[in-house]
N, CA, C and O atoms as CSV, one atom per row, in Angstrom:
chain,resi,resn,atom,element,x,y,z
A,1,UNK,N,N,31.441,42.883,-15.814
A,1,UNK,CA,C,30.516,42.513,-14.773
A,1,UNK,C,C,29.424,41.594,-15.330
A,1,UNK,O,O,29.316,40.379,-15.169
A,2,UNK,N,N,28.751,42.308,-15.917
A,2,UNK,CA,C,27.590,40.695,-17.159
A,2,UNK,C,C,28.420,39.435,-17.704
A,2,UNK,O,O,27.785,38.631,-18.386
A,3,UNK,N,N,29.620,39.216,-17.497
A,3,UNK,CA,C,30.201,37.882,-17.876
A,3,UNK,C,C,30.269,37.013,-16.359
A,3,UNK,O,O,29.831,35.863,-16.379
A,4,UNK,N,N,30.674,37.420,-15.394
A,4,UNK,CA,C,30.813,36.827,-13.901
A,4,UNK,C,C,29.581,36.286,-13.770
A,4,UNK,O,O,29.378,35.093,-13.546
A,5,UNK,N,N,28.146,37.719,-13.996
A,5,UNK,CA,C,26.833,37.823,-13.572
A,5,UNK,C,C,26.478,36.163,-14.514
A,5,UNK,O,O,26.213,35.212,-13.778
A,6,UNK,N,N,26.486,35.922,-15.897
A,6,UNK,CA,C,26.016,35.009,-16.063
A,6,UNK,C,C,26.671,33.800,-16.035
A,6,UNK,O,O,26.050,32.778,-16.327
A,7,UNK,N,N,28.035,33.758,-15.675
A,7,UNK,CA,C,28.451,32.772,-15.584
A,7,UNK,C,C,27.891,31.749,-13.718
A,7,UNK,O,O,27.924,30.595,-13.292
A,8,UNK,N,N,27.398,33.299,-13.155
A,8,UNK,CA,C,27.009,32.970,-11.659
A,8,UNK,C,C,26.070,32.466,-11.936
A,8,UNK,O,O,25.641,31.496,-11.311
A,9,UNK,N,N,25.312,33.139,-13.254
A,9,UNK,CA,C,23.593,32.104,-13.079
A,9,UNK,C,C,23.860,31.191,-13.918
A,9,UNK,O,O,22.760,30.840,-14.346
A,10,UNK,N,N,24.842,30.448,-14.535
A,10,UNK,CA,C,25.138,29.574,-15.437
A,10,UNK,C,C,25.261,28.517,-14.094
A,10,UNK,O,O,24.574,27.505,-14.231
A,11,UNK,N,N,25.879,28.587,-13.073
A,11,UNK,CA,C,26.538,27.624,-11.873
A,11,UNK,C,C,24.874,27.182,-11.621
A,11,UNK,O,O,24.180,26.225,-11.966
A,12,UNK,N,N,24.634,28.528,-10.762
A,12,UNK,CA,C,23.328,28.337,-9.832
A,12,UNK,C,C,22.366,27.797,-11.107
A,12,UNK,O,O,21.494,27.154,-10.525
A,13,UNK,N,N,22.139,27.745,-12.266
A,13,UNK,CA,C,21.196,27.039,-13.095
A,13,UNK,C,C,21.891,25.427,-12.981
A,13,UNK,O,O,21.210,24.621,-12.347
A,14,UNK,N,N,22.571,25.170,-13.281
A,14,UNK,CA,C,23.367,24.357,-13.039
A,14,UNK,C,C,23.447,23.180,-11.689
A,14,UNK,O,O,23.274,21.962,-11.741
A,15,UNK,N,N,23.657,23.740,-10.929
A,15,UNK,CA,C,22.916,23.140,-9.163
A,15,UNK,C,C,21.555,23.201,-9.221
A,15,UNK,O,O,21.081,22.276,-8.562
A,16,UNK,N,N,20.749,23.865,-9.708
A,16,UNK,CA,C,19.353,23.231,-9.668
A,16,UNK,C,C,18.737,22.194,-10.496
A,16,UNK,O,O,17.758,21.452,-10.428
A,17,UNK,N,N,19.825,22.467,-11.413
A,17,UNK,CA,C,19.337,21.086,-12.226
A,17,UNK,C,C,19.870,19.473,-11.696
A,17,UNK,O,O,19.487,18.314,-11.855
A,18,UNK,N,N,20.931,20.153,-11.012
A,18,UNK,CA,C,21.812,19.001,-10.197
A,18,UNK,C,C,20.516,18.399,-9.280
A,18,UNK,O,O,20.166,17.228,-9.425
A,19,UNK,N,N,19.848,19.292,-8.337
A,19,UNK,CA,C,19.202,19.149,-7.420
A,19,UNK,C,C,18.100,18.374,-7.806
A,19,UNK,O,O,17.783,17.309,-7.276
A,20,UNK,N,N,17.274,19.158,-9.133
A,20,UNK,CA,C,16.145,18.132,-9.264
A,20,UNK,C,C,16.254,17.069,-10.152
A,20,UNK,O,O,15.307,16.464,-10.654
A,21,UNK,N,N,17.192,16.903,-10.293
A,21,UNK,CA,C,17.628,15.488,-10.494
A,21,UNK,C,C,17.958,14.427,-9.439
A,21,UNK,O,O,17.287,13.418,-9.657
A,22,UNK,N,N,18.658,14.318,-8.505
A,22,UNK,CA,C,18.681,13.932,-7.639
A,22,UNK,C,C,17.149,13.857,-7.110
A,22,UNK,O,O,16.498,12.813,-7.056
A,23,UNK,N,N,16.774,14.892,-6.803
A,23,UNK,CA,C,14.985,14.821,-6.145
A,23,UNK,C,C,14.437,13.860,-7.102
A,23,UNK,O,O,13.734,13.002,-6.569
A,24,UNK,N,N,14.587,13.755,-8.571
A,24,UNK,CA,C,13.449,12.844,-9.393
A,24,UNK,C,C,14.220,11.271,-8.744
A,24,UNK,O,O,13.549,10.424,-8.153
A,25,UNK,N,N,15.493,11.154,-8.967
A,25,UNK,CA,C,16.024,9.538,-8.482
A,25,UNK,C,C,15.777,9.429,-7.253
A,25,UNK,O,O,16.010,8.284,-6.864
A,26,UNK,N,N,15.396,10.128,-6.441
A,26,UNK,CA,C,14.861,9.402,-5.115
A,26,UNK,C,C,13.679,9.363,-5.431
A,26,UNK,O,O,13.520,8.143,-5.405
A,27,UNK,N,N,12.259,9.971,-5.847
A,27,UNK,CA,C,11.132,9.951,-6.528
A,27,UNK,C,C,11.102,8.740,-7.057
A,27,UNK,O,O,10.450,7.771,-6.670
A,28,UNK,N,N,11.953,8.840,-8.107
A,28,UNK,CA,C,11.832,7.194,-8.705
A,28,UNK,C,C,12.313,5.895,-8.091
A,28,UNK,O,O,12.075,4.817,-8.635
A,29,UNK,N,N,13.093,6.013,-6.781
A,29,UNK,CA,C,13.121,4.759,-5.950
A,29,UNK,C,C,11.808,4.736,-4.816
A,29,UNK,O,O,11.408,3.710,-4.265
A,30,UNK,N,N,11.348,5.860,-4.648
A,30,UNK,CA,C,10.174,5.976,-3.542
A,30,UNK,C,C,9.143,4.827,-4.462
A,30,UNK,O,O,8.894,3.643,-4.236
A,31,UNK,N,N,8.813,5.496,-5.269
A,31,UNK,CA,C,7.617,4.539,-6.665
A,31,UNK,C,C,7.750,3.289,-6.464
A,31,UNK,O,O,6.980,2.509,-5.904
A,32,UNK,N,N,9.034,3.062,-7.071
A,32,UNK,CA,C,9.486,1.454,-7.014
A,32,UNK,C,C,8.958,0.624,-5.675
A,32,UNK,O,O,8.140,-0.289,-5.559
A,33,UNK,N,N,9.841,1.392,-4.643
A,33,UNK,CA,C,9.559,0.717,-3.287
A,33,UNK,C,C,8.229,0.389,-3.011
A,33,UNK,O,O,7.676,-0.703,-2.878
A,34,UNK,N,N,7.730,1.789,-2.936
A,34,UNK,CA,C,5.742,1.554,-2.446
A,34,UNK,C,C,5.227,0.635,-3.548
A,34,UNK,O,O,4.447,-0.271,-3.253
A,35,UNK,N,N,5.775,0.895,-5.262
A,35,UNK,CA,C,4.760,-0.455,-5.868
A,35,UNK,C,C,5.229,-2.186,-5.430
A,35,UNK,O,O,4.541,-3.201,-5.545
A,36,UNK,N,N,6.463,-2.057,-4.971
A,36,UNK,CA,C,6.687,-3.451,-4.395
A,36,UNK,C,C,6.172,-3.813,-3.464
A,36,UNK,O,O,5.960,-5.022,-3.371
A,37,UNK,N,N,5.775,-2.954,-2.431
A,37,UNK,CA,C,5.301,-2.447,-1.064
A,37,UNK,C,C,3.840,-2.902,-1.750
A,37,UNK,O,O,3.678,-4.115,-1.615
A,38,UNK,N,N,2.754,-2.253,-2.439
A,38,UNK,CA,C,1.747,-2.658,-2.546
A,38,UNK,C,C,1.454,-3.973,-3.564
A,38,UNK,O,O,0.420,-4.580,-3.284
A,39,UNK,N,N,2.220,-4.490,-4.700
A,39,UNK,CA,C,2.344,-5.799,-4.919
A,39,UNK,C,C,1.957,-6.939,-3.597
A,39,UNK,O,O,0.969,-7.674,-3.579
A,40,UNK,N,N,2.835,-6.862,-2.724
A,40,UNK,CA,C,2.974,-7.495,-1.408
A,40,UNK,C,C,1.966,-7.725,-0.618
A,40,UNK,O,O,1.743,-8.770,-0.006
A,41,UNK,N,N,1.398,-6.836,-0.621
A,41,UNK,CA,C,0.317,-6.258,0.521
A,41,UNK,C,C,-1.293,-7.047,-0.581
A,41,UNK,O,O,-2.324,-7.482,-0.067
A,42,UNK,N,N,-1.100,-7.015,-1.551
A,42,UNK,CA,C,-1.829,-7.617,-2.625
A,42,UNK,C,C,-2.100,-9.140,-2.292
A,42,UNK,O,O,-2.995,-9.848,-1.831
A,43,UNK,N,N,-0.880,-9.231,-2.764
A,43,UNK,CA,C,-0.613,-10.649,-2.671
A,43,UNK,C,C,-1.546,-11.968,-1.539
A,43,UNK,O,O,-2.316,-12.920,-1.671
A,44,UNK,N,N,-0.698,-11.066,-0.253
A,44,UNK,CA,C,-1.284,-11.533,1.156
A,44,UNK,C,C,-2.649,-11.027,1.432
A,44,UNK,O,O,-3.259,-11.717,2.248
A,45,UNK,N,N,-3.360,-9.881,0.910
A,45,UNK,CA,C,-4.695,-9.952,0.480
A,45,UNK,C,C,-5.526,-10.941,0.217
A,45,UNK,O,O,-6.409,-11.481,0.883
A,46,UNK,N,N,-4.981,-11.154,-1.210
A,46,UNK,CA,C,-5.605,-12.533,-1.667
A,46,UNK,C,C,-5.571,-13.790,-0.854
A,46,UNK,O,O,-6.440,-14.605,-0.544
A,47,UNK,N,N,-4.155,-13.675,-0.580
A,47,UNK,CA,C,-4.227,-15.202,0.382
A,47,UNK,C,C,-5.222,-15.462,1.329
A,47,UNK,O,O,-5.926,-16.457,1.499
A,48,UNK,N,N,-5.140,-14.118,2.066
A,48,UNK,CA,C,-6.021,-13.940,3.041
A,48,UNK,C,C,-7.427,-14.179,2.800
A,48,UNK,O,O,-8.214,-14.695,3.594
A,49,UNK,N,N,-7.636,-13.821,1.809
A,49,UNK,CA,C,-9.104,-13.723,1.474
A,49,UNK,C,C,-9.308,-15.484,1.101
A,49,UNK,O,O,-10.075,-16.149,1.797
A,50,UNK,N,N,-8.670,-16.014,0.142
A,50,UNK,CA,C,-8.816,-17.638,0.423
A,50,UNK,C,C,-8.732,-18.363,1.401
A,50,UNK,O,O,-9.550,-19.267,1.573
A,51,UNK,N,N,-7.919,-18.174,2.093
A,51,UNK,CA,C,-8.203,-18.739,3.392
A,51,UNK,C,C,-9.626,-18.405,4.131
A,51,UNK,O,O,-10.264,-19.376,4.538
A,52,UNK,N,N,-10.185,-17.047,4.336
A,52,UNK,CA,C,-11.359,-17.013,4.693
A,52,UNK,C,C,-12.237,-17.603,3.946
A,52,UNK,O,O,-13.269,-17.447,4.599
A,53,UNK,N,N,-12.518,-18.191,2.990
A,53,UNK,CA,C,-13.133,-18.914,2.074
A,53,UNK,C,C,-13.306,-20.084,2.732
A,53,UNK,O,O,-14.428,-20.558,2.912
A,54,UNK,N,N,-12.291,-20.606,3.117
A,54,UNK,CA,C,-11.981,-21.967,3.167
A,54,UNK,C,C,-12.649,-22.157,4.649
A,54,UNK,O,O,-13.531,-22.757,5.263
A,55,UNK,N,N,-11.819,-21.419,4.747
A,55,UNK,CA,C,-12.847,-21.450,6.919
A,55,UNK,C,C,-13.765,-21.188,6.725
A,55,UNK,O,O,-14.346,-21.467,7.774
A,56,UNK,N,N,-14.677,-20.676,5.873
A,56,UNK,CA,C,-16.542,-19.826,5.804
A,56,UNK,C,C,-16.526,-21.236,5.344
A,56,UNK,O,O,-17.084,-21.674,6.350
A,57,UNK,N,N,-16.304,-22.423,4.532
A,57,UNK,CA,C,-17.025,-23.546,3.965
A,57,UNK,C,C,-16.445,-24.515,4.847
A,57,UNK,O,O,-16.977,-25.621,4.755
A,58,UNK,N,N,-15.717,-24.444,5.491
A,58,UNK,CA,C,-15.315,-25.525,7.033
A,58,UNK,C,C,-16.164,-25.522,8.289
A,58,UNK,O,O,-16.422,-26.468,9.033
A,59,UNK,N,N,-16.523,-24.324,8.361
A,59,UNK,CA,C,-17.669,-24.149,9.687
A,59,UNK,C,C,-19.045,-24.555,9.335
A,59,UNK,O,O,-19.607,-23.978,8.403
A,60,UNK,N,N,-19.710,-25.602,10.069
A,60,UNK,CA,C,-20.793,-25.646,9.400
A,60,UNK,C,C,-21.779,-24.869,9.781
A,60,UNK,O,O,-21.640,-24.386,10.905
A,61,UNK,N,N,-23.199,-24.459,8.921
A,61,UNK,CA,C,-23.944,-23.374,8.988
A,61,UNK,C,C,-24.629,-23.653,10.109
A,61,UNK,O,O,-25.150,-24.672,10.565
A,62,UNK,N,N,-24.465,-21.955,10.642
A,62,UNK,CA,C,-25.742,-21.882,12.113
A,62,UNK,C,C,-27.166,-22.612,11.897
A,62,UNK,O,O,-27.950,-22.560,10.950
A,63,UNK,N,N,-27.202,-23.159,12.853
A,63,UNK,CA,C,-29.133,-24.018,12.969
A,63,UNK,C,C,-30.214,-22.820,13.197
A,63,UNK,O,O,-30.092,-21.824,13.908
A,64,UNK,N,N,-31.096,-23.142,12.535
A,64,UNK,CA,C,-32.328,-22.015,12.523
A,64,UNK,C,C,-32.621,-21.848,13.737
A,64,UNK,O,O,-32.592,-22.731,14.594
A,65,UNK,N,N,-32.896,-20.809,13.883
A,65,UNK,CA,C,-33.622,-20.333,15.198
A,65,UNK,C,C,-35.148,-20.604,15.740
A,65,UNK,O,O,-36.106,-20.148,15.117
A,66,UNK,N,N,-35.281,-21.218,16.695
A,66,UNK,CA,C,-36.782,-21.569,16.571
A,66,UNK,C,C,-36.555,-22.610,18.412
A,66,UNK,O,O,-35.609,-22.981,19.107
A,67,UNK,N,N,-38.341,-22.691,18.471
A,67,UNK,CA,C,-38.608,-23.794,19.536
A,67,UNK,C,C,-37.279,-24.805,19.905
A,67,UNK,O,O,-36.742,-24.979,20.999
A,68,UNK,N,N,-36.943,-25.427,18.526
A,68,UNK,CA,C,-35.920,-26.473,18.948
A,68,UNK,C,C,-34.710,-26.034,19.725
A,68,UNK,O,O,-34.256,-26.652,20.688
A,69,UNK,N,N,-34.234,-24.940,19.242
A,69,UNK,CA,C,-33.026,-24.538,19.466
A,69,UNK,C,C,-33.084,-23.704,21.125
A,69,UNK,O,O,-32.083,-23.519,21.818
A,70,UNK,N,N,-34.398,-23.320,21.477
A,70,UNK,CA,C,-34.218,-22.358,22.866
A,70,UNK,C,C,-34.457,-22.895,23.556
A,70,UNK,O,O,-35.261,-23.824,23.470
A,71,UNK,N,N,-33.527,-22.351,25.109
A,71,UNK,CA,C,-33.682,-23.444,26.176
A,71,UNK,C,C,-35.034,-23.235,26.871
A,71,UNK,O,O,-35.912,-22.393,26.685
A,72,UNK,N,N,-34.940,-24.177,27.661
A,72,UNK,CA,C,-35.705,-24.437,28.486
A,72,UNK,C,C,-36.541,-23.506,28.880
A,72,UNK,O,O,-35.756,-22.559,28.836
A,73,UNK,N,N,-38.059,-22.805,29.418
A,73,UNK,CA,C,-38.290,-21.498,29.935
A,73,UNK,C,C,-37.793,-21.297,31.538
A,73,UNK,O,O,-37.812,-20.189,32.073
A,74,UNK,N,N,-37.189,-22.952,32.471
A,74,UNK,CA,C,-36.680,-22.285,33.453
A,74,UNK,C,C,-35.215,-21.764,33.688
A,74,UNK,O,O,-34.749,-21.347,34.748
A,75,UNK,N,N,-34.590,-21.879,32.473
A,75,UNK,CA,C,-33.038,-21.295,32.606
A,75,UNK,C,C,-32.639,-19.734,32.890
A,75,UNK,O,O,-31.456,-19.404,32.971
């Protein structure tokens, strides 16, 4: 009976190691994906952010506020 018994927990040790193995290779494609995933997202960050650059020094700056600029007092 103790030879079956450990050969049963020899299997079932066996499938769990199967298992978290499998669990780590999907683990390790999840990683991969999301760091490509956030590379990406990086990337177009930056772009983004130069381009707003470029439009903040294309618009020219608001005129001071003052007498000149307010209308009329009958509007």
């Amino acid at each position: 009976m103790g030879y079956r018994r450990a050969m049963s927990d020899d299997l079932h040790d066996a499938e769990r190691w199967i298992d978290l193995d499998v669990k780590l290779a999907y683990q390790e494609r999840l990683i991969h994906d999301l760091d490509t995933l956030v590379r990406e997202f990086a990337t177009r960050l930056d772009k983004a952010e130069r381009e707003l650059a470029q439009l903040k020094q294309a618009v020219p700056a608001p005129l001071p506020l003052g007498a000149a600029n307010e209308p009329p007092p009958h509007y």
